[in-house]
Legacy VTK file of the C-alpha trace (Angstrom):
# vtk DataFile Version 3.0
C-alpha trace
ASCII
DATASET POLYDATA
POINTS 243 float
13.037 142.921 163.920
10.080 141.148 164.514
11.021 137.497 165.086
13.549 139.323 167.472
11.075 140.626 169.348
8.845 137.858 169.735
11.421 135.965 170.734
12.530 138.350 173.483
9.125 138.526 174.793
8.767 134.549 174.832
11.771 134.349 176.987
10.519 136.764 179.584
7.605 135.235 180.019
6.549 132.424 182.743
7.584 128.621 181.441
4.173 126.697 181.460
4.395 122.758 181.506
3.612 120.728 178.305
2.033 124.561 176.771
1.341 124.056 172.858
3.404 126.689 171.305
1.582 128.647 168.877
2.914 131.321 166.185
1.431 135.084 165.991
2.448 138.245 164.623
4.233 140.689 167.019
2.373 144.252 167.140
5.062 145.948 164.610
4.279 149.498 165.469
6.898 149.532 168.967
7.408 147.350 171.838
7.729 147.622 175.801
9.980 147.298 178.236
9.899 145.540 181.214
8.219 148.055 182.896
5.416 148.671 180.855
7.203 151.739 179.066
6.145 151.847 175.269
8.219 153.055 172.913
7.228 153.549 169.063
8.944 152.315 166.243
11.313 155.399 165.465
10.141 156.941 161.646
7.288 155.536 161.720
5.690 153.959 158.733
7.014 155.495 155.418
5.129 157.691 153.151
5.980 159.670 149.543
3.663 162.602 151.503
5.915 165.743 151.154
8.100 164.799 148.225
8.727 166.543 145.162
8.874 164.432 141.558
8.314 165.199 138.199
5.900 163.955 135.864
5.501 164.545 132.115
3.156 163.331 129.077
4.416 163.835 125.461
4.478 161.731 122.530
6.851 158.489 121.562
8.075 157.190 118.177
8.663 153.271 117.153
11.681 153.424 119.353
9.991 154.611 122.456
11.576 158.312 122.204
10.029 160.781 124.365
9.058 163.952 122.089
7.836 166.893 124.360
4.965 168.719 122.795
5.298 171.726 125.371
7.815 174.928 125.980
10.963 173.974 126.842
13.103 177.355 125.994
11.077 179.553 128.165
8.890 176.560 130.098
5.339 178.116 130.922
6.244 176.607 134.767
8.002 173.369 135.436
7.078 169.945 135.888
7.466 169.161 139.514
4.499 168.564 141.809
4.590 167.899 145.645
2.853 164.803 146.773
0.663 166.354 148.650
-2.722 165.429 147.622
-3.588 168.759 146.140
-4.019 169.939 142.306
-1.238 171.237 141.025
-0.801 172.452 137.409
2.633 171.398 135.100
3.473 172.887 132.099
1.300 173.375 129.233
1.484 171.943 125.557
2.334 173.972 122.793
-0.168 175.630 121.006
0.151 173.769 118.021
-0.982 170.601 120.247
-4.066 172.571 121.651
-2.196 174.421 124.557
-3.474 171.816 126.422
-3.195 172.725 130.364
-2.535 169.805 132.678
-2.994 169.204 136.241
-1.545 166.344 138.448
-3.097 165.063 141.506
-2.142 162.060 143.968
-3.036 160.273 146.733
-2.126 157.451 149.133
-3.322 155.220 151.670
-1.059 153.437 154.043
-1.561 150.321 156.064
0.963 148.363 158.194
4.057 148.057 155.485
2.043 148.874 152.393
1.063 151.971 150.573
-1.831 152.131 147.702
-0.957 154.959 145.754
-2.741 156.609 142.799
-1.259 159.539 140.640
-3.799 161.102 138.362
-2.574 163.428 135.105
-5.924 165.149 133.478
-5.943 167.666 130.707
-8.371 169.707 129.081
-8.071 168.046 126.155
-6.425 165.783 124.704
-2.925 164.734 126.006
-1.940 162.498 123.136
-2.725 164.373 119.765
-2.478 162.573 116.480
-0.484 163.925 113.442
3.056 164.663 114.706
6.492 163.854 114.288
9.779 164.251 115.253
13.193 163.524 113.942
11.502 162.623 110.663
9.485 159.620 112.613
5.267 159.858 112.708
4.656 159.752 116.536
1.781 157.606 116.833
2.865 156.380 120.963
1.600 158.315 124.116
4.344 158.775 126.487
3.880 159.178 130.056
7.291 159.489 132.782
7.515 159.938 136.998
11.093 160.931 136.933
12.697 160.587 134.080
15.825 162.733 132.909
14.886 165.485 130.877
16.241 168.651 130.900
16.848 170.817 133.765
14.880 173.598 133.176
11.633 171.029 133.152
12.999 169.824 136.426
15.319 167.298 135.539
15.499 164.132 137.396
13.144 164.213 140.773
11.803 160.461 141.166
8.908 159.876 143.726
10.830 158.529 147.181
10.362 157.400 150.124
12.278 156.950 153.484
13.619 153.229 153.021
13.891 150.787 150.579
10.605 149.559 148.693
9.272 147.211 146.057
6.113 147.886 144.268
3.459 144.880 144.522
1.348 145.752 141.655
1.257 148.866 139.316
-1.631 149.338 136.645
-1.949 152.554 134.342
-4.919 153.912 132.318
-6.045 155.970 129.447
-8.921 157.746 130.621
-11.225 158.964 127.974
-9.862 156.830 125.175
-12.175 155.547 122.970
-11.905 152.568 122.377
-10.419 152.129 125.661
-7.113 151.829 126.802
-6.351 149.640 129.738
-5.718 148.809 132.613
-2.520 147.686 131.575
0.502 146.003 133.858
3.223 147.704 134.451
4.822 146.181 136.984
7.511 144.175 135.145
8.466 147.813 134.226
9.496 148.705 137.276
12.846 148.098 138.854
12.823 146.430 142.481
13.894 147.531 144.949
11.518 150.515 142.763
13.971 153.934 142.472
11.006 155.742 141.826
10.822 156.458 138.288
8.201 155.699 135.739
8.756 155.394 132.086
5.981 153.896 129.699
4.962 154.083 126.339
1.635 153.013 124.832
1.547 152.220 121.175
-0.673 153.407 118.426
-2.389 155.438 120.777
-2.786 159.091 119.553
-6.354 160.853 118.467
-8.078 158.629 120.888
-9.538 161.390 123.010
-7.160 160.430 126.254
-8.103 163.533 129.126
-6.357 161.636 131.763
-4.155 159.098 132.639
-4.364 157.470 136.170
-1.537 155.317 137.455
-2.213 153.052 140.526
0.957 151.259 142.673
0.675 149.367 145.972
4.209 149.600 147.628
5.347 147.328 150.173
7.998 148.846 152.729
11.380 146.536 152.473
12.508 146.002 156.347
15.804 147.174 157.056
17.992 144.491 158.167
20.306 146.365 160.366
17.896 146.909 162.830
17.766 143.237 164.118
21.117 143.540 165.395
20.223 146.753 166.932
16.968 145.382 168.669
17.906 142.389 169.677
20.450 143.440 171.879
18.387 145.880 173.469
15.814 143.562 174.211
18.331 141.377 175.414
19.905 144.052 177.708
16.681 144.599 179.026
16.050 141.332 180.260
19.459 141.041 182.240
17.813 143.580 184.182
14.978 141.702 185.381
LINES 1 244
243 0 1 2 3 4 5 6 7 8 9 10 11 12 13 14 15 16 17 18 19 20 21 22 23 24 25 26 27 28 29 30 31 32 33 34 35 36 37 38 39 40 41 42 43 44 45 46 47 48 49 50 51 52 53 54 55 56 57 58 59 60 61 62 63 64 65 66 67 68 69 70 71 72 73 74 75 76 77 78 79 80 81 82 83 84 85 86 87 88 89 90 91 92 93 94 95 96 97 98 99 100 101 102 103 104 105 106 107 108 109 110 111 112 113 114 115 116 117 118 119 120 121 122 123 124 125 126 127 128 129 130 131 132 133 134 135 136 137 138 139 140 141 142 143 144 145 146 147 148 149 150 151 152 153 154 155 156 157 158 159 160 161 162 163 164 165 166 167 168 169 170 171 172 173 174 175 176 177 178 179 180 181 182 183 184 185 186 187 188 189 190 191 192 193 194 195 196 197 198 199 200 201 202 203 204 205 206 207 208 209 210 211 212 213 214 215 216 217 218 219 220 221 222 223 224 225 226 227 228 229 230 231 232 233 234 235 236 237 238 239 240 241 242
């Protein structure tokens, strides 16, 4: 859409003998027309502002199982949060794990086609325990999912979206608390891309290490869609003929 309307604008403009041509970025946030009308980019520039998605923390055996160590069958509340930059509590562990109470927070700053987003999960204590097991297996991994398919009553599958397409530059996650510490680590070979908005990681051997929080941190690039070139380029096209 761009190099379309660059192009457009070139044309329209006076021919000037023997001129150097030189390359620079068209403003991406709308264009004129002819008369000086502007007209913003329709949408806007995406954000996950608004959205629902779920996020949950539980434990993980050798084979990167997720074991829940909270009600499931009543759930104290479920885990879906709203992206919407305020504190919002998800469902508590068990009491057998500490009946640890969890909050979720997130925020995001957008620029141009990118957005730098951070999503924060803090307990009040800790949100990897050490000593369980499940299915017969010790659980020594801390599990942490954005999205994942787990049952309905916990919210099921709600991944983080946006309005488009959109491929995740970098994404780092963090143990906060752990002693000794526990990243950053990349996770961005994780991820699928174009990203469909779900999380899934599992951190070995780490249980009993005093983790309060975990932060993750994502910068998102915006993919252009590409059936807006035809789109624009005949407009601008149009508009010219009626110079």
């Amino acid at each position: 859409m761009r190099r379309i309307l660059g192009f457009a604008a070139s044309i329209a403009a006076p021919m000037a003998a023997h001129a150097s041509s030189v390359l620079t970025p068209v403003h991406a946030d709308g264009y004129f027309t002819l008369d000086g009308r502007r007209v913003l980019t329709a949408g806007g520039i995406a954000s996950p502002t608004g959205t629902s998605f779920s996020v949950f923390t539980g434990l993980a055996d050798a084979a990167n199982n997720l074991f829940l160590i909270e009600p499931t069958t009543p759930p104290i509340r479920d885990d879906i949060v709203t992206f919407d930059a305020a504190s919002e509590l998800i469902n508590d562990y068990l009491a057998v794990a500490g009946g640890v109470q969890r909050t979720v927070v997130e925020s995001v700053v957008v620029k141009d086609q990118t957005s730098t987003v951070q999503i924060s999960v803090s307990g009040d204590g800790e949100l990897f325990p050490s000593g369980f097991s499940g299915s017969g297996q010790s659980l020594t991994g801390a599990g942490i999912g954005i999205g994942i398919g787990l049952p309905a009553i916990l919210g099921g599958v709600d991944p983080l979206t946006w309005p488009g397409p959109h491929s995740v530059r970098s994404a780092t996650m963090s143990l906060v608390g752990s002693q000794p510490p526990l990243g950053p680590f990349d996770i961005t070979g994780l991820l699928s891309d174009p990203w469909n908005g779900v999380i899934g990681v599992v951190v070995s051997n780490a249980t009993g290490r005093g983790t309060t929080a975990v932060r993750l941190d994502l910068v998102i690039d915006t993919v252009p869609e590409p059936a807006s070139l035809a789109l624009l380029s005949l407009g601008a096209l149009a508009m010219l003929r009626r110079r």
